[in-house]
FIFI-849531 format. One record per residue (C-alpha): x, y, z. Coordinates in steps of 0.05 Angstrom, whole numbers, plus 32768, in hexadecimal, padded with zeros to 4 digits. Example, Ala and Ser with C-alpha at 12.3 -4.5 7.8 and 13.67 -1.06 7.14 Angstrom:
80F67FA6809C 81117FEB808F 
//
This chain:
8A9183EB7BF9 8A5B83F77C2C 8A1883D37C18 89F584167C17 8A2D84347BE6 8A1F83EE7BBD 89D683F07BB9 89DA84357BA0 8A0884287B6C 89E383EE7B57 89A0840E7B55 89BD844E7B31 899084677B00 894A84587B27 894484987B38 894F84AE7AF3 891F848B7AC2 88FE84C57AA9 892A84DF7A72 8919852D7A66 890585367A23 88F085807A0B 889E857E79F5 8894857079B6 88E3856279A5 88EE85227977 890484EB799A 895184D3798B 897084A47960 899084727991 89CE844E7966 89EB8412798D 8A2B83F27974 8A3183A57984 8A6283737976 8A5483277964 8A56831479AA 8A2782F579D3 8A28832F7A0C 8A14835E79D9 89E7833379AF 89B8832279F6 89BD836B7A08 899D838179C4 8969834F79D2 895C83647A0A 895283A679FC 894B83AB79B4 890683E379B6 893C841179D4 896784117998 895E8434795A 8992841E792F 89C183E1793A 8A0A83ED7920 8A3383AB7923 8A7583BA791D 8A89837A78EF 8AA1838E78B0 8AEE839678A2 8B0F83B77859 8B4C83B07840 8B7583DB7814 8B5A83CB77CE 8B0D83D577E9 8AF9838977EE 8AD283887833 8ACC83447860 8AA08335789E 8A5E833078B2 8A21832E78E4 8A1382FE7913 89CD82E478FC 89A982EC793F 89BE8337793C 899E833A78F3 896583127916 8951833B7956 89578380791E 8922836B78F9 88F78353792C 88F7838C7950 88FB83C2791A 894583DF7923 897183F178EA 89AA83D178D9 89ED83FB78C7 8A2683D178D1 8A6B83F678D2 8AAB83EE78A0 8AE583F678B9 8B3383F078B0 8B4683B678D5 8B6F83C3790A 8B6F840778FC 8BA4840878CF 8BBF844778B1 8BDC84267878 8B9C8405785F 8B7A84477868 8BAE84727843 8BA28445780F 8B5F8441780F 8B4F848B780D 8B8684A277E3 8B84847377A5 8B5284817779 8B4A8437775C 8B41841E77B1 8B09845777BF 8ADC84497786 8AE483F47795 8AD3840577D9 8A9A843B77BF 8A8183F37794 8A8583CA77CD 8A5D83E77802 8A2383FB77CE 8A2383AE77C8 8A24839A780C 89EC83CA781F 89C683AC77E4 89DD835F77F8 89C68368783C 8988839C7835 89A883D37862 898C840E7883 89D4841F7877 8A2184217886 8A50844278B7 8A9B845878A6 8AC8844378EB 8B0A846178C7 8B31846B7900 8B8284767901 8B7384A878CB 8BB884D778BE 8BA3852778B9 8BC88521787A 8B938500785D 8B59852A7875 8B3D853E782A 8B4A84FB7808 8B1984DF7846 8AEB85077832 8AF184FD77EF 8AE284B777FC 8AA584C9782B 8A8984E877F1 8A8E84B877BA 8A83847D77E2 8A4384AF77FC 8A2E84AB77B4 8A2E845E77AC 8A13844C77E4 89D6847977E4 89C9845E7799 89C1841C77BB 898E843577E9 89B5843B7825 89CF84767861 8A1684797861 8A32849B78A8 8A6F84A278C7 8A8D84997914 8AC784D07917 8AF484E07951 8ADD85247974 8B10855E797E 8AFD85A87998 8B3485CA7982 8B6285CE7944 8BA085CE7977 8BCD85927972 8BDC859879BE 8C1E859B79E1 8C3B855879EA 8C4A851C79BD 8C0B84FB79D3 8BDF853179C5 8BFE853C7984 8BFC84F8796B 8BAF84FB797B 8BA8852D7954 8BCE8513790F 8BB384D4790C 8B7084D37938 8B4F85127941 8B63853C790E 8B52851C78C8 8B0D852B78CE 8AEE856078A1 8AAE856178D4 8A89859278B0 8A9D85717869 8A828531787E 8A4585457898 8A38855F7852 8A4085227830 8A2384F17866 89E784E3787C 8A0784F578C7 8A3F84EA78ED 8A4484BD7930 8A7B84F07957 8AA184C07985 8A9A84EC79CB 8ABD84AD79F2 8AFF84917A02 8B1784D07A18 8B4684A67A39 8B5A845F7A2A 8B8884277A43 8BC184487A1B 8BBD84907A3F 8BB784A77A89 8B7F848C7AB6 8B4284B77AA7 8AF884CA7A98 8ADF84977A62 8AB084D87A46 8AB885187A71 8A8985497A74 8AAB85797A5B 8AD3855D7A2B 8A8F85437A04 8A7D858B7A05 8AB285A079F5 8AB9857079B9 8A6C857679A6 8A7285C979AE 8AAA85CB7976 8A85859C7948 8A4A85C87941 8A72860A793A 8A9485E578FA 8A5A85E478E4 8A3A859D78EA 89F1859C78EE 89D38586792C 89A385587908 89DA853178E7 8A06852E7928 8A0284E7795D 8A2384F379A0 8A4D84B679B0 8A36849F79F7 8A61846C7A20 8A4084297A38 8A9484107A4F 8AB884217A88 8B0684267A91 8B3683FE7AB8 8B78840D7ACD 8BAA83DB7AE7 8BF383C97AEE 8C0283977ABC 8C4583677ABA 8C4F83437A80 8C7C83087A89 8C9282F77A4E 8CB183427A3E 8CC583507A82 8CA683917A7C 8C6A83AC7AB0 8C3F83E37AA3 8BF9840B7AB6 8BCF83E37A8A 8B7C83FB7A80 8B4783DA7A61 8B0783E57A43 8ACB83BD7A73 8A8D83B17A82 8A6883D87AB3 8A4F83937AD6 8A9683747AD5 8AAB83B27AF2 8A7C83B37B2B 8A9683697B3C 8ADE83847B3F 8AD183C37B6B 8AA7839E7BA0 8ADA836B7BA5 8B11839A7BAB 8AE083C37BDE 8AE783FE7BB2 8ABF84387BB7 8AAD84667B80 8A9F84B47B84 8A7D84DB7B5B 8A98850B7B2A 8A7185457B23 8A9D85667AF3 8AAB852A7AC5 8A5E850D7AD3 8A7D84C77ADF 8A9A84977B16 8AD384987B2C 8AFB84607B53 8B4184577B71 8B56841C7B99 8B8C83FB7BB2 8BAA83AD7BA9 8BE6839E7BC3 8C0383ED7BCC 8BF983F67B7E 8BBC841C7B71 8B8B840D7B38 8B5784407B18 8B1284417AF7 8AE384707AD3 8AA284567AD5 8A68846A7AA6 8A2384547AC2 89DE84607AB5 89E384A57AD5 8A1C84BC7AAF 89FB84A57A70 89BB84D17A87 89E485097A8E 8A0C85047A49 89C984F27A31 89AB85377A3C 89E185507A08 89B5852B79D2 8973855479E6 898F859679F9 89B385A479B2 897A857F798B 89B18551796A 89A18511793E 89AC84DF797D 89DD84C0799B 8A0F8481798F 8A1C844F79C6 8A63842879C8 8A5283EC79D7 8A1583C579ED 8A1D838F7A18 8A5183B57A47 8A1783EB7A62 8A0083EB7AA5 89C183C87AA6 899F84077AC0 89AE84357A86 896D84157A5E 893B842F7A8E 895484787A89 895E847F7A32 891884927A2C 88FB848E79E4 8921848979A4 890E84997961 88F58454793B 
//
């Protein structure tokens, strides 16, 4: 990589620190999900009066509603002192179908879960909770919803917001091949968006991992995919106001793996962080182009004659999904995951409701 090409890349976003905001629009709710780590924890230091609410995602339930976890003190700390809300998210550990079947199908299981949040938001003085039930069969669409709505009901006797994070769609299609299918039974499709929306407080719409290490290299969050996904949301019906636009802070890696233990090799992608990706790109003298279709990075190199991949979302692809939030007056936006962002994106998020 030449150290023109370099210096751009690492200086993206100077030239874009003025967010556009319409006159007289509210500023955005800014939602940043954070693990107990200590990548995300400095981060949200760091940068904490750019973050409305802080949603840790610690807290794991099991079949008969009993949840476990918690957050990291310093998180809990660095909230209050800086005024951000704390909504920490529930979810099915591992993603497991079974527990969630379970969960939102048995009567008994959905009100001990209904009990057990109200307490937890009590326990811990919440601004609130968010639902990350993912691996969701479309089988089970109504009794989720069911459960959003008594659980809903609990939790806002306590005092507390109760939101979701669903997995976008834009169609009702289940697609043409297996893959596309099985997205759609048991990860897209079990979402009642419209349903949910009237029964939440909002809804945190998941407009990333487009692709993953488990499909095809490709766009973390396209461009038009996220349109796509946010355009079909509000013809259902959601209101814009109760609708966060999930915004990617992660890049994605692609690789040839070889596990020696199995015998077995394979294209292998991971989630990373935009700083760790920098490091491997320069060393492998890689250099990205920019998508103007996708509104991302794109990067294809190769080591040894095998060639390895990366979609990269920076500060000025996080401008441009940004401009989403603004131009259809939604809620805000939801970042996965701080402490992977490119340092740059901070200077360009302009202000955020508080």
């Amino acid at each position: 990589m030449s150290n023109h090409h370099w210096s751009f890349l690492r200086c993206l976003g100077l030239g874009f620190v003025l967010a556009c905001r319409p006159v007289g629009a509210q500023a955005p709710e800014a939602i940043w999900y954070i693990r107990n780590n200590a990548e995300g924890i400095a981060s949200f230091e760091a940068n904490a009066r750019h973050v409305s609410v802080i949603a840790p995602q610690v807290y794991s339930i099991d079949s008969s509603g009993t949840i476990r976890g918690g957050t990291d003190p310093r998180i809990v700390a660095i909230a209050s002192k800086h005024g951000v809300k704390l909504m920490p998210l529930v979810m099915n550990p591992g993603f497991d179908l079974g527990i969630l079947h379970h969960l939102v199908s048995n009567a008994e299981a959905r009100t001990a879960a209904a009990h057990s949040m109200a307490r937890l938001c009590r326990e811990q003085s919440l601004y609130g909770l968010q639902l990350d039930f993912e691996n969701l069969h479309v089988s089970d669409r109504d009794a989720f919803t069911a459960f959003a709505r008594e659980t809903a009901d609990s939790v806002h006797r306590a005092g507390c917001q109760l939101s979701a994070a669903v997995v976008p769609r834009s169609s009702e299609s289940r697609g043409t091949l297996p893959y596309h299918q099985w997205m759609a039974d048991y990860w897209r499709g079990a979402y009642d968006l419209k349903a949910l929306a009237d029964v939440l407080d909002f809804l945190s719409y998941m407009t990333y991992a487009q692709h993953t290490g488990g499909s095809t290299p490709g766009p973390v969050a396209g461009y038009p995919w996220m349109v796509a996904g946010l355009t079909y949301a509000l013809a259902q019906g959601v209101p814009p106001a109760k609708l966060s636009l999930g915004l990617a802070a992660y890049s994605d890696y692609w690789y040839p793996h070889y596990d020696p233990k199995s015998g077995a090799s394979r294209a292998l992608g991971d989630d990373i962080a935009y700083p760790s990706l920098m490091t491997i790109l320069r060393d492998a003298g890689a250099t990205p182009r920019w998508d103007a279709t996708q509104q991302a990075w794109v990067a294809m190199w190769e080591r040894d004659g095998v060639f390895e991949h990366a979609w990269i979302e920076d500060a000025r692809a996080f401008r441009s999904k940004l401009k989403l939030v603004r131009r259809h007056a939604l809620r805000g936006y939801s970042v996965w995951l701080i402490g992977m962002e490119d340092p740059a994106t901070w200077r360009i998020v302009g202000p955020v409701r508080r």
